[in-house]
C-alpha positions as CSV (number, residue, x, y, z in Angstrom):
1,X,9.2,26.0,-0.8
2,X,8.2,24.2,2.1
3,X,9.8,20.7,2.5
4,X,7.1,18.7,4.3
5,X,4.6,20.3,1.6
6,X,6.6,19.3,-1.6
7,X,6.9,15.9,-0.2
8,X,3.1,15.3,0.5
9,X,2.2,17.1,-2.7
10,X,4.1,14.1,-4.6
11,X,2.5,11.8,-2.2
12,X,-1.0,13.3,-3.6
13,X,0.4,12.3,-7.4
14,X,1.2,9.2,-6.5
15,X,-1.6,8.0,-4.3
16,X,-4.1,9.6,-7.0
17,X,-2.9,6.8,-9.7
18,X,-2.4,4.2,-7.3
19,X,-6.4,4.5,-7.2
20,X,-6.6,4.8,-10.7
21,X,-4.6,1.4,-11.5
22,X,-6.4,0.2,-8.6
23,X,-9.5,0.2,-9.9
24,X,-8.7,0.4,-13.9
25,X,-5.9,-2.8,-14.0
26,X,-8.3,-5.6,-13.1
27,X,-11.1,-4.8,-15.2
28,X,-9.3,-4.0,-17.8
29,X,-7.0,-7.8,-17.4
30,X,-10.6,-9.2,-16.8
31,X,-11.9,-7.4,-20.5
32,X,-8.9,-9.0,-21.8
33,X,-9.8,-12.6,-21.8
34,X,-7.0,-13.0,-18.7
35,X,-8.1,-15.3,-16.3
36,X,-8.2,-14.6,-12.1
37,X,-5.6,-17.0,-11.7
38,X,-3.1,-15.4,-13.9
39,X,-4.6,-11.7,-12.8
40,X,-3.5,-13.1,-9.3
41,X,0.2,-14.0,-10.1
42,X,0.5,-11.0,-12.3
43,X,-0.7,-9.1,-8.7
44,X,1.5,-10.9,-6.7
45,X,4.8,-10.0,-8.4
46,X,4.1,-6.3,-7.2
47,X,4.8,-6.5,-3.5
48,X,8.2,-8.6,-3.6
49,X,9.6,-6.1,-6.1
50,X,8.3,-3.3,-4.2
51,X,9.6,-4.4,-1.0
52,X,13.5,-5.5,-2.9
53,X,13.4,-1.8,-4.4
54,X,12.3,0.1,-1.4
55,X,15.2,-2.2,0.9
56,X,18.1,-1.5,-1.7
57,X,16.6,2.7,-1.6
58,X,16.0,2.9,1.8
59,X,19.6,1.6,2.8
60,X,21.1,3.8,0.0
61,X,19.1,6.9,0.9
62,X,20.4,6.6,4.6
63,X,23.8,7.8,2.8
64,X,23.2,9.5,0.2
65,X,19.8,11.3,1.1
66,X,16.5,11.2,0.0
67,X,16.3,13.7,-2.8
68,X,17.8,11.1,-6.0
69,X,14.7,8.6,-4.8
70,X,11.5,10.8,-5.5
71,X,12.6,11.7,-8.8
72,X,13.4,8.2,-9.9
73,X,9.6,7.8,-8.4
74,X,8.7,9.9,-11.3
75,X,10.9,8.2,-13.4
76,X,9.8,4.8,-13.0
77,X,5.7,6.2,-12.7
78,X,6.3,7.1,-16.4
79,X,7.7,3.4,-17.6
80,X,5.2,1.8,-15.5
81,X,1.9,3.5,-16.9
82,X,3.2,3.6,-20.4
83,X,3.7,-0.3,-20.8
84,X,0.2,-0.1,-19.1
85,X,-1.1,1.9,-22.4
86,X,0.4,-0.6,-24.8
87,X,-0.4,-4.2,-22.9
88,X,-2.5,-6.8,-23.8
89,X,-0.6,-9.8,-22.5
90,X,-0.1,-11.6,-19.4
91,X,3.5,-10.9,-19.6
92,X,3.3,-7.0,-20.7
93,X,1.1,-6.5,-17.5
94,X,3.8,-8.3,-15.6
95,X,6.1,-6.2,-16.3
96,X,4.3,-3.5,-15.9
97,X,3.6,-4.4,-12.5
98,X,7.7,-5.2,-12.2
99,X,7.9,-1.2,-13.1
100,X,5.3,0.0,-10.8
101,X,6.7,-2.1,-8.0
102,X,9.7,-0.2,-8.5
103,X,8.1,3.4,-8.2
104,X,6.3,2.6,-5.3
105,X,9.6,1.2,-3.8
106,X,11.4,4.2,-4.4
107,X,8.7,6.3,-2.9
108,X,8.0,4.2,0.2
109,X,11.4,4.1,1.0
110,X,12.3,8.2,1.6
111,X,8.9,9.4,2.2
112,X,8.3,8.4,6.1
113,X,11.6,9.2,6.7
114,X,12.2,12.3,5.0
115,X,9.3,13.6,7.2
116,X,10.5,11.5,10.6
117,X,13.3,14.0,9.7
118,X,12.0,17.4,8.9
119,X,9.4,17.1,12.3
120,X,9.4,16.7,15.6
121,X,5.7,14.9,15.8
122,X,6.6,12.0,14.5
123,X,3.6,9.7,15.2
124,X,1.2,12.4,13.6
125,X,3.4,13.3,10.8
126,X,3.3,9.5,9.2
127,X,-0.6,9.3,9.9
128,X,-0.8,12.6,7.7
129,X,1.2,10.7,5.4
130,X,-1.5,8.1,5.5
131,X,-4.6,10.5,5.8
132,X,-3.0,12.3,2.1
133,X,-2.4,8.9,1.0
134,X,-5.9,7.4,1.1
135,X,-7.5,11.0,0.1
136,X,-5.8,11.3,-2.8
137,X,-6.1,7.2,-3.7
138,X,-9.8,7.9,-3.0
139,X,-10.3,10.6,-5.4
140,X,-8.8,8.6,-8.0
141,X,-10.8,5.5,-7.4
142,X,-14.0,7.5,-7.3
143,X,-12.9,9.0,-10.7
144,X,-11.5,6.0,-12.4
145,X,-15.1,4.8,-13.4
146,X,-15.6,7.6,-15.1
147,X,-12.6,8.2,-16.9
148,X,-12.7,4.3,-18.3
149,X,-15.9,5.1,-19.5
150,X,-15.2,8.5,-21.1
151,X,-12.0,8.3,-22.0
152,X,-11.3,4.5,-22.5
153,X,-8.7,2.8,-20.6
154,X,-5.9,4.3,-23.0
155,X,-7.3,7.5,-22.3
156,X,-6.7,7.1,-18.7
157,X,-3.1,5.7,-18.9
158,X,-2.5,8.5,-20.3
159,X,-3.4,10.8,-17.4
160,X,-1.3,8.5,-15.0
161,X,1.5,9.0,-17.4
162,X,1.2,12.7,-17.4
163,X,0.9,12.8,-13.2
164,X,3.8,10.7,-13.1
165,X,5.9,12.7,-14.9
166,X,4.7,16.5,-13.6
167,X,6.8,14.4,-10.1
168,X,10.4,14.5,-12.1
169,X,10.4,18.4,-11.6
170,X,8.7,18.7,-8.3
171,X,11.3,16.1,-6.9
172,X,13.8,19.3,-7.9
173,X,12.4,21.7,-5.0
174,X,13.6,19.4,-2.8
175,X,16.9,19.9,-0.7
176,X,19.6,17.2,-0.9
177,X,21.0,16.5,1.9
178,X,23.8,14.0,1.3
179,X,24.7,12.6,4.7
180,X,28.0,10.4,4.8
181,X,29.8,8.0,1.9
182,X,28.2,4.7,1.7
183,X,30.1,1.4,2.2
184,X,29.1,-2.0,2.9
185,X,31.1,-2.1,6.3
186,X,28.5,0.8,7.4
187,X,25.4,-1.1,5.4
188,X,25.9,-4.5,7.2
189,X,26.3,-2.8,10.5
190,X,22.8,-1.1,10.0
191,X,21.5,-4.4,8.7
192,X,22.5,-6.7,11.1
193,X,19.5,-7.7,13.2
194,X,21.8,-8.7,16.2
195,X,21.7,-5.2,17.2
196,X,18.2,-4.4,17.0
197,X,15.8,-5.1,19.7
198,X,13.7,-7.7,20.4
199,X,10.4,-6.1,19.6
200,X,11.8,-5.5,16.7
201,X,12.6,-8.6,15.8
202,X,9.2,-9.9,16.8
203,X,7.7,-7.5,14.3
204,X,9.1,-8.6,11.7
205,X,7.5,-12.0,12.1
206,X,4.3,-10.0,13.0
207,X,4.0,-8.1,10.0
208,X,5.2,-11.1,7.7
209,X,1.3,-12.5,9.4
210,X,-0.5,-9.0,8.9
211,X,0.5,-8.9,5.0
212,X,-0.4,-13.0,4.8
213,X,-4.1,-12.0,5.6
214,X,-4.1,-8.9,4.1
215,X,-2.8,-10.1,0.7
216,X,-5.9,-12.0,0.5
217,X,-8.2,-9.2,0.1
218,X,-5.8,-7.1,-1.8
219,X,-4.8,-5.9,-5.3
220,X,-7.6,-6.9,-7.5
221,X,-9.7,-8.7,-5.4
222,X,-12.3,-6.6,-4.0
223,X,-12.9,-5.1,-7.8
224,X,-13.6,-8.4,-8.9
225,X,-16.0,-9.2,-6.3
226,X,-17.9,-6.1,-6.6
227,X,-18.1,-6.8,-10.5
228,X,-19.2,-10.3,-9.7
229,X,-21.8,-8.8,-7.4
230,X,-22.9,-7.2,-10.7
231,X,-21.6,-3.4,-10.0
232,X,-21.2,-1.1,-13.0
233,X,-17.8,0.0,-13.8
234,X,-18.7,3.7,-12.5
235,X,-20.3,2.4,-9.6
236,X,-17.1,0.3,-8.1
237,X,-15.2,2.9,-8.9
238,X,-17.4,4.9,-6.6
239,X,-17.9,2.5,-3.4
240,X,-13.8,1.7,-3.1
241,X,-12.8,5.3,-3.5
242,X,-15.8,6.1,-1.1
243,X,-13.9,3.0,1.2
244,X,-10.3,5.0,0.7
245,X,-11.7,7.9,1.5
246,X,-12.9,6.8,5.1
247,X,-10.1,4.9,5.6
248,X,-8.6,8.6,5.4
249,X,-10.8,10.4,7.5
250,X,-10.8,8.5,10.2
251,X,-7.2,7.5,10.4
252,X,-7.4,11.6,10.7
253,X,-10.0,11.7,13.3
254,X,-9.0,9.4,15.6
255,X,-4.8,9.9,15.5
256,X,-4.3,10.2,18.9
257,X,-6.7,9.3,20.5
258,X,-6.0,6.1,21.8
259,X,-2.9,4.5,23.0
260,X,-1.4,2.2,20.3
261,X,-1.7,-1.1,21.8
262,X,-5.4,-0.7,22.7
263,X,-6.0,0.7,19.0
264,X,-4.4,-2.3,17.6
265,X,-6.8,-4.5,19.8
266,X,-9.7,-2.3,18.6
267,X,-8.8,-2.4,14.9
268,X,-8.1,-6.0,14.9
269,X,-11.0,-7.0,16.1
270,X,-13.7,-4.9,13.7
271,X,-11.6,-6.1,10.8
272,X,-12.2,-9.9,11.4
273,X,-15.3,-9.4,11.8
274,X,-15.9,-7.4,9.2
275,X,-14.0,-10.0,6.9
276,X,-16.4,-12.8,8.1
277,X,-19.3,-10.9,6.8
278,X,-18.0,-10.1,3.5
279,X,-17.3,-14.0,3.6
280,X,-20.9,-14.4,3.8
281,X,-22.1,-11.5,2.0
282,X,-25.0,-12.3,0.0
283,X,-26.9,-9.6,-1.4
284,X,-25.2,-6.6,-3.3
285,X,-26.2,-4.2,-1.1
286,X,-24.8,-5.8,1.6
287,X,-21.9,-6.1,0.3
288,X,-21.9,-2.2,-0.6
289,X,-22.6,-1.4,2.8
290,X,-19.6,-3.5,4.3
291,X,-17.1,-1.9,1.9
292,X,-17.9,1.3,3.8
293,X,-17.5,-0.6,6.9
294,X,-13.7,-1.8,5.6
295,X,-13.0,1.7,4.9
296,X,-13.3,2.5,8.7
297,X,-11.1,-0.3,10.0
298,X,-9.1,0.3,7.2
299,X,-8.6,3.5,8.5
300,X,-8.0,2.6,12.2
301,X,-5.8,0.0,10.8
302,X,-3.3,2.6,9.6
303,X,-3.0,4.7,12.6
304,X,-1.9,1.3,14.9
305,X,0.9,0.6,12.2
306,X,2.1,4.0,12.0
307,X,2.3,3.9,15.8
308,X,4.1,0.9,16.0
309,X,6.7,1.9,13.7
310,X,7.1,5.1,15.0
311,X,7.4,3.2,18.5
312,X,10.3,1.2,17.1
313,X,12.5,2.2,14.3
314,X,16.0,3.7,15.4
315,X,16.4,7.4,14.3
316,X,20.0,6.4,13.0
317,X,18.3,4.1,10.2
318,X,14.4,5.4,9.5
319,X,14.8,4.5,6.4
320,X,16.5,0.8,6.3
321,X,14.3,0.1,9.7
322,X,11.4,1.0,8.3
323,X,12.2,-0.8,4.7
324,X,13.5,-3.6,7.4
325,X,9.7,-3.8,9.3
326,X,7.9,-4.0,6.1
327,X,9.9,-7.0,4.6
328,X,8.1,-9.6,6.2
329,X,4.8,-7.7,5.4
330,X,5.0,-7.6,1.6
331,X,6.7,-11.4,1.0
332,X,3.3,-12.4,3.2
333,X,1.3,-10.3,1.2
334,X,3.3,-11.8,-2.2
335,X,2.5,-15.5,-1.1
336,X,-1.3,-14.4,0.0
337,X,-1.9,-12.4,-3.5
338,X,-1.0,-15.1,-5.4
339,X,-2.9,-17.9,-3.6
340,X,-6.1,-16.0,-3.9
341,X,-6.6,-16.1,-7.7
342,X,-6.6,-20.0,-6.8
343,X,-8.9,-19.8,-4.1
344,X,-11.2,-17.8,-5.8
345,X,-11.0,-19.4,-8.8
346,X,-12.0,-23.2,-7.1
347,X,-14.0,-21.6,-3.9
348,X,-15.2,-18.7,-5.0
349,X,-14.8,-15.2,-3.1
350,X,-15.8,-17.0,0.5
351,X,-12.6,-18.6,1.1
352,X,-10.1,-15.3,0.7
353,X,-12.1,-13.3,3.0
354,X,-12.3,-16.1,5.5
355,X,-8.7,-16.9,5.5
356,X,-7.9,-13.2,5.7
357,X,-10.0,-13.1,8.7
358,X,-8.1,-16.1,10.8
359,X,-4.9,-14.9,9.9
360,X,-4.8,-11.5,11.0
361,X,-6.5,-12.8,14.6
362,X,-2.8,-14.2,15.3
363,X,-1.2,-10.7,14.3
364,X,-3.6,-8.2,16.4
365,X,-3.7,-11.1,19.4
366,X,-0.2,-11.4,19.4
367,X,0.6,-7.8,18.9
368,X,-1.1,-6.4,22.2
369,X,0.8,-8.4,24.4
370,X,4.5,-8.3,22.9
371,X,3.7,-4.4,22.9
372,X,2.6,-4.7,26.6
373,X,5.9,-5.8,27.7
């Protein structure tokens, strides 16, 4: 069976949950008596453990292959949605998150590269990744409404557990391909960030900025503010999968059509404007029209980011590089996540968009000139 295809179709799995949880895990902690600021540090635990998984993976699956990592995926999708169906707790959704940061880890850190090395167009390879990503995330936002409703939040646990599990066979079509012996001589040498460039470098402070802002609107935020806009459940299930969903098409459409640094101009500048009106958003309707808006910067977003690290990372290390780029992205993100349940909770939803909006100025400013030179 095709490689590229098996890959992609666990991709599908995986993003369809990740919409699920994304809509279903918030209302459900809000139903639960657990308050935003706690729903905000439970949130924030995600991304650090993501990113430490996906680091130790990536630089272990530059070795040993690829293959071992998207079965665990499967593995660790199982845990995760199954302490979902039992929790009630602040601490059983914690570790719940602990688990799911895990399976995403293990994911993030073979897909891209398993694909940078089965293609030769790299650039449009990893916005396919993206475009498959958001579709499928989309689909299972816009379902998730319904399924809470129908089937109850167990209910729809229990479908995540069953998608994450059907990825533990499909993981098995897969060819291993076991490159060298791992030993920490070798895993320092790829690590050490003397030998890798300057942009580089200067990335990794720039995407440590881009997840600070973006961890302000993340996770469980823009659920909560739809709910506080009075949405139904069905009908916020409905708008952010509609938001995924453009994010993917036009991360699709326009792939390739501009050059990366002018895209990265372009995107940065819709999305802080767009932020500063959800800032001020007053009316519900409003605010439903914006979240369509989001989805297409969202969209363009992904297509600069995939450039850049297609632009950057050394073909000797995808994986550790690209685990590497990300670090700084998801311990900003980590710190941002867990602020916002505070913000919100003394500002109301004004102050994370706002913030979100300065902050990721100084990464799309900075960025267009570092990747002039």
């Amino acid at each position: 069976m095709n490689q590229v295809k098996v890959v992609m179709f666990i991709q599908v799995l995986n993003s369809f949950v990740s919409g699920v949880l994304g809509i279903a895990l918030p209302l459900m902690m809000e139903e639960r008596a657990i308050d935003i600021v706690t729903i905000g540090f439970v949130f924030a635990s995600m991304p650090l453990i993501f990113q430490l998984g996906r680091m130790l993976f990536a630089t272990v699956s530059d070795f040993w292959g690829r293959k071992p990592f998207f079965g665990l995926n499967g593995f660790f999708s199982v845990i995760s949605n199954s302490i979902y169906f039992l929790a009630r707790t602040p601490l059983e959704f914690l570790f719940g998150k602990m688990m799911e940061g895990t399976k995403s880890g293990s994911l993030w850190a073979v897909n891209r590269a398993f694909l940078l090395e089965n293609t030769e167009r790299k650039w449009r390879i990893l916005v396919h990744l993206r475009t498959v990503a958001y579709v499928s995330s989309a689909v299972g936002s816009l379902l998730a409404g319904f399924l809470i409703v129908h089937f109850f939040y167990e209910g729809t646990m229990t479908l995540c557990i069953l998608a994450g599990a059907f990825v533990v066979p499909l993981s098995l079509l897969l060819v291993s391909k076991r490159k060298k012996e791992l030993s920490m001589t070798k895993v320092l040498r790829i690590l050490d960030f003397r030998k890798k460039k300057r942009i580089f470098k200067v990335f990794l402070v720039l995407y440590f900025i881009m997840g600070l802002s973006f961890g302000f609107v993340g996770g469980f935020v823009f659920p909560l503010f739809l709910r506080s806009k009075g949405f139904a459940t069905e009908t916020i299930g409905v708008l952010l999968g509609l938001q995924i969903l453009l994010a993917g098409l036009f991360s699709y459409l326009f792939a390739g059509k501009f050059e990366i640094r002018k895209l990265v101009l372009i995107s940065g500048v819709f999305y802080t404007a767009v932020l500063l009106l959800f800032g001020f958003s007053g009316t519900a309707v409003f605010a439903g029209v914006l979240i369509f808006a989001y989805g297409v910067v969202e969209g363009l977003l992904s297509i600069s980011q995939e450039g850049i690290l297609s632009r950057i990372a050394n073909k000797e290390s995808y994986g550790t590089d690209i685990g590497l780029l990300w670090t700084g992205h998801h311990c900003g993100r980590t710190l941002s996540l867990a602020l916002s349940g505070l913000l919100i909770s003394t500002l109301g939803f004004t102050a994370p968009f706002l913030m979100s909006a300065t902050i990721f100025t100084f990464f799309f400013v900075s960025s267009y000139f570092v990747l002039k030179d």
